[in-house]
C-alpha positions in Angstrom: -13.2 11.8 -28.4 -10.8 11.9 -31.5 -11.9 9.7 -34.7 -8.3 8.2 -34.3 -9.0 7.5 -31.2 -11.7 5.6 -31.6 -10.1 3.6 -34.3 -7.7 2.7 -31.4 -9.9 1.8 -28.9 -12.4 -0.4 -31.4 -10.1 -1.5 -34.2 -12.4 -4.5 -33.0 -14.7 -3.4 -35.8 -12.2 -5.5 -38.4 -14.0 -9.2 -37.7 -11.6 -11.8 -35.9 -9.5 -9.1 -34.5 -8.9 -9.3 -30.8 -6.5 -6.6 -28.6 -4.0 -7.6 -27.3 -3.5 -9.4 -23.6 -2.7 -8.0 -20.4 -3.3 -4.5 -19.1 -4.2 -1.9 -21.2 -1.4 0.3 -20.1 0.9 -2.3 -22.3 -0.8 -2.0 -25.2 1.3 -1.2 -28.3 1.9 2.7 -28.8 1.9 4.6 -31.7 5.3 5.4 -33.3 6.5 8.8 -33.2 6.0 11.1 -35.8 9.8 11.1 -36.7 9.3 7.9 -37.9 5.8 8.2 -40.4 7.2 6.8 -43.4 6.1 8.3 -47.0 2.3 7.2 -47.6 1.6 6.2 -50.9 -2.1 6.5 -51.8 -3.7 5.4 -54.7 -7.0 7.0 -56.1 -9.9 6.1 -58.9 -10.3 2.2 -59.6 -8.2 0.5 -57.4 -7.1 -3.7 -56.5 -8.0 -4.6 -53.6 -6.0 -7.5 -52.4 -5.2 -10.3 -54.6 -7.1 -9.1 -57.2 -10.2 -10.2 -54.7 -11.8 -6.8 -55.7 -12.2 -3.5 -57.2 -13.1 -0.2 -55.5 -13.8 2.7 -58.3 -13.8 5.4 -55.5 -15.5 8.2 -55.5 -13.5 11.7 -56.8 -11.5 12.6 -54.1 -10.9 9.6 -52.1 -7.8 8.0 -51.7 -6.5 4.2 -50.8 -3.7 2.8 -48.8 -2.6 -0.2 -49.7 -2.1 -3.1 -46.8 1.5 -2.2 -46.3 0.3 1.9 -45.8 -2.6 0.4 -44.5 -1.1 -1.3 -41.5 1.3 1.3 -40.8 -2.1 3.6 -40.0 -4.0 1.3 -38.4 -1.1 -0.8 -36.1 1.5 2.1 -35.8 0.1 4.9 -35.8 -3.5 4.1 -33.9 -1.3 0.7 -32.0 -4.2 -1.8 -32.8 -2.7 -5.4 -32.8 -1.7 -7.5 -36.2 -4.3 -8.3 -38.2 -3.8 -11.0 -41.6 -7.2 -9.9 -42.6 -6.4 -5.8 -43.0 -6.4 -5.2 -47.2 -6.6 -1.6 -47.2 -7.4 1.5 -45.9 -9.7 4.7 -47.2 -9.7 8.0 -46.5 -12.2 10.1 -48.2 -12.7 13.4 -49.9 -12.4 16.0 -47.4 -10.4 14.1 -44.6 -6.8 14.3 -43.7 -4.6 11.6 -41.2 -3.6 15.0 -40.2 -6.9 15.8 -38.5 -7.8 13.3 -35.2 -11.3 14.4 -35.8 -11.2 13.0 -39.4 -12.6 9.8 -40.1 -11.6 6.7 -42.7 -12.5 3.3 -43.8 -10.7 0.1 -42.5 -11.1 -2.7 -45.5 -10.3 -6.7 -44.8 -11.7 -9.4 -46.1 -13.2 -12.1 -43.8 -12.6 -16.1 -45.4 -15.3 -17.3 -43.7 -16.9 -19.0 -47.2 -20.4 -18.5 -49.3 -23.2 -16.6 -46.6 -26.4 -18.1 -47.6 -28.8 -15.5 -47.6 -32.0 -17.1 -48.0 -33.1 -14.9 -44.3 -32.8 -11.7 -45.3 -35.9 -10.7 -46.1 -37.5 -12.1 -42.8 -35.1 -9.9 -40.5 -36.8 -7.9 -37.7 -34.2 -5.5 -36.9 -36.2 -4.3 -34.3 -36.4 -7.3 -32.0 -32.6 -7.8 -33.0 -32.1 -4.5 -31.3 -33.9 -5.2 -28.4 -32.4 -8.5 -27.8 -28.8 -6.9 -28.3 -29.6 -4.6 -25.8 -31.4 -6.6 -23.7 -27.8 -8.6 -22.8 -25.8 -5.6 -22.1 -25.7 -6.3 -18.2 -24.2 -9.3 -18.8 -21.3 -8.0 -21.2 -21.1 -5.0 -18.6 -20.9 -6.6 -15.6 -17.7 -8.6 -17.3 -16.3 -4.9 -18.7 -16.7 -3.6 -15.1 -14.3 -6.2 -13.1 -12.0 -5.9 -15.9 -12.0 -1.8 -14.7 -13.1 -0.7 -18.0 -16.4 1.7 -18.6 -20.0 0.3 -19.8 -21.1 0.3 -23.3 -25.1 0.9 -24.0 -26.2 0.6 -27.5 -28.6 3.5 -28.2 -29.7 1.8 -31.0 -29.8 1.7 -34.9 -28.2 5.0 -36.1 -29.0 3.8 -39.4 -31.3 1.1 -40.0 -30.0 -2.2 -41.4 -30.3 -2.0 -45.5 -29.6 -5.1 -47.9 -29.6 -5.4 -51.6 -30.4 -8.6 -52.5 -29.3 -7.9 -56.2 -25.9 -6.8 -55.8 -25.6 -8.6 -52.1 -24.4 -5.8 -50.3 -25.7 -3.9 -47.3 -25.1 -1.7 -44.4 -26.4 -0.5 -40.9 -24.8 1.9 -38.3 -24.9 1.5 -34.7 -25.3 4.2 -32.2 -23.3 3.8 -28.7 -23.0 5.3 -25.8 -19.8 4.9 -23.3 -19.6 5.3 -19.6 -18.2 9.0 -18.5 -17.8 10.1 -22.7 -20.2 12.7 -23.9 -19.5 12.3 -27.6 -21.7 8.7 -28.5 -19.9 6.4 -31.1 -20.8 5.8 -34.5 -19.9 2.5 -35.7 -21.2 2.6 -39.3 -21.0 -1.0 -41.2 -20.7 -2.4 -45.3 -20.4 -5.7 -45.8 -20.0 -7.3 -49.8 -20.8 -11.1 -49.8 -19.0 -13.3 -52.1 -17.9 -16.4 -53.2 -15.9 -17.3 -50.1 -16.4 -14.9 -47.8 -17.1 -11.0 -47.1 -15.5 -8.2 -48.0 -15.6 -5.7 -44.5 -15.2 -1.8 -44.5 -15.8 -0.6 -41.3 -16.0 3.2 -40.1 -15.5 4.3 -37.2 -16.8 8.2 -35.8 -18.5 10.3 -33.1 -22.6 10.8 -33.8 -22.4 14.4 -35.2 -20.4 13.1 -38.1 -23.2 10.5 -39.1 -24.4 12.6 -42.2 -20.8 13.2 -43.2 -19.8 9.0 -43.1 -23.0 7.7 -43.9 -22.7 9.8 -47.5 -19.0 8.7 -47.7 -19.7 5.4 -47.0 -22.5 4.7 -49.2 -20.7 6.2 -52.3 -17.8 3.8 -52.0 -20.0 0.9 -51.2 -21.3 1.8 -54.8 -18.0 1.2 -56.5 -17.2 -2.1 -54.4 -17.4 -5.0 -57.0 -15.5 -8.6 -56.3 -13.6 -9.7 -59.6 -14.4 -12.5 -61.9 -14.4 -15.8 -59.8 -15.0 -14.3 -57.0 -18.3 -13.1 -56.8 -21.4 -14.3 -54.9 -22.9 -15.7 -58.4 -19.6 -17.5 -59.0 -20.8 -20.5 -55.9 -20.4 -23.6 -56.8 -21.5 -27.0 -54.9 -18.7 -28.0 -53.1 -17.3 -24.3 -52.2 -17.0 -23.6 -48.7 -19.9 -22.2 -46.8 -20.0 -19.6 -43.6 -21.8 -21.0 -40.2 -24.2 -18.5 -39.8 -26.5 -15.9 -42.0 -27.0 -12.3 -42.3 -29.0 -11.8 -39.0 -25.5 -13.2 -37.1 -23.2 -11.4 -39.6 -25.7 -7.9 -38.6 -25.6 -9.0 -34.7 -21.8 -9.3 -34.7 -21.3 -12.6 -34.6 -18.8 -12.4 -37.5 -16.0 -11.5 -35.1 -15.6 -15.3 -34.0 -13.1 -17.2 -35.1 -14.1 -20.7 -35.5 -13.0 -22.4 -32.5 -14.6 -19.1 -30.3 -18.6 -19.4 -32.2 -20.1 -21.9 -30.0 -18.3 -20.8 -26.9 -18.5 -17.3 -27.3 -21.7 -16.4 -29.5 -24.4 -14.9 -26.5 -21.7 -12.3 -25.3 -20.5 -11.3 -28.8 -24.3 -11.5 -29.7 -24.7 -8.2 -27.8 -21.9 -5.6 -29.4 -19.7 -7.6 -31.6 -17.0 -7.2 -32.1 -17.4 -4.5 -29.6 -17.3 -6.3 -26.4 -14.4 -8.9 -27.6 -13.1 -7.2 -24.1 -15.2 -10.6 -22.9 -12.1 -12.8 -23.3 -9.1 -10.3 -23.6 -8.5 -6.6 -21.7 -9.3 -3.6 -24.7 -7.2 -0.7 -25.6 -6.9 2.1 -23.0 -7.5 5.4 -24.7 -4.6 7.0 -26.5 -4.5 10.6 -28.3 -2.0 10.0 -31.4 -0.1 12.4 -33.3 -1.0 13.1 -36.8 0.5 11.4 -39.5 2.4 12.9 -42.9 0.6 12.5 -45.7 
């Protein structure tokens, strides 16, 4: 299983993003390479968004802005629209060339000010247990829907949060029905003023050292700007419906008018298992992009 094929089957991993209707077969298909348009990537201390955020990145690493940025992730790997995609990394080393490299989606979630007054009495253990725990219900819908069932192994890498700087990040370990390479879905979150910033990577397990490093040495250079940053709450600002342990469990992926419906089966995976209420991707090998 190809890194950019993963990205097209789980594209899920952006918050509030759900595939598209219908069959899978239908799903939107990447454009041929004919068509891959000039890329124009930016490196060192980049904007992200409207001037929500900086990102000094690492040497090496390179940033697509949300026009290159939805190009990758909605033409080339066919997810579905998303309002919430900013940006796109690729790190040192990896190439759109290469379907076993990896990169970093980057969105911002407006879900307001995350009180996180909980953090320190998470037990990531029983939150594994419990996530794991409801798998046969979130399977038992993937299986009339004729698509294969997800276990999560478990924490590839343990659930970490910075209470100065209010950022943190975990990785989840999966395992798919019939595929013999487990999925890494490797997770940062940034909390600010109104909302989260998201960069979500998504891999197979034998790349974990190589992401986790990557990761963690952008999530260093994430700052929100003036104005926007967690210290900058004031009474009166909008505040998110649920805390860290939801925001770790997945719950994040509900929109509003899905939370109280929809939290136990998103509980489980996240935004995993949004095949709950609409059909996933199907599987699709891509061609490489021109860089």
């Amino acid at each position: 299983m190809t890194a950019s094929t993963l990205f097209f089957s789980f594209f899920l991993f952006l918050p509030n993003v759900l595939p598209a209707q219908g069959d899978s077969k239908e799903a939107a298909k990447p454009s041929p390479s004919s068509s891959f348009p000039k890329l124009h990537f930016e490196q060192g201390k980049i904007v992200v968004g409207d001037h929500l955020a900086t990102i000094d990145l690492p040497e090496g690493a390179r940033y697509l802005q949300k026009k290159g940025a939805k190009f990758v992730v909605e033409k080339l790997w066919g997810n579905p629209p998303s309002d919430d995609l900013l940006g796109f990394i690729l790190p040192k080393g990896e190439s759109l060339k290469d379907q076993n490299s990896w990169g970093i989606v980057v969105s911002f979630e407006n879900d307001g000010y995350i009180n996180d007054d909980d953090a320190s009495e998470m037990d990531f253990d029983e939150m594994l247990l419990q996530m794991q725990k409801d798998e046969a219900e979130v399977n038992e819908q993937r299986k009339k829907k004729g698509y294969p069932t997800i276990h999560l192994v478990g924490w590839a890498e343990r659930p970490h949060y910075d209470s100065k700087t209010k950022k943190f990040y975990w990785a989840k370990e999966f395992e798919f029905e019939g595929e013999k390479d487990h999925t890494l879905n490797y997770n940062i979150r940034c909390l600010g003023r109104r909302g989260v910033l998201v960069l979500s990577a998504v891999s197979t397990m034998d790349r974990l050292k190589d992401v986790s490093t990557g990761s963690r040495a952008i999530l260093s250079g994430v700052n929100f700007t003036e104005g926007n940053r967690y210290s900058d709450y004031v009474s009166g600002d909008k505040v998110a419906a649920y805390g860290i342990g939801a925001l770790i469990a997945g719950k994040l992926a509900l929109k509003a008018g899905l939370f109280k419906v929809l939290l136990k089966p998103l509980l489980i995976l996240g935004a995993v298992v949004i095949g709950l209420f609409a059909k996933m991707f199907g599987k699709k090998k891509v061609k490489p992009v021109a860089e």
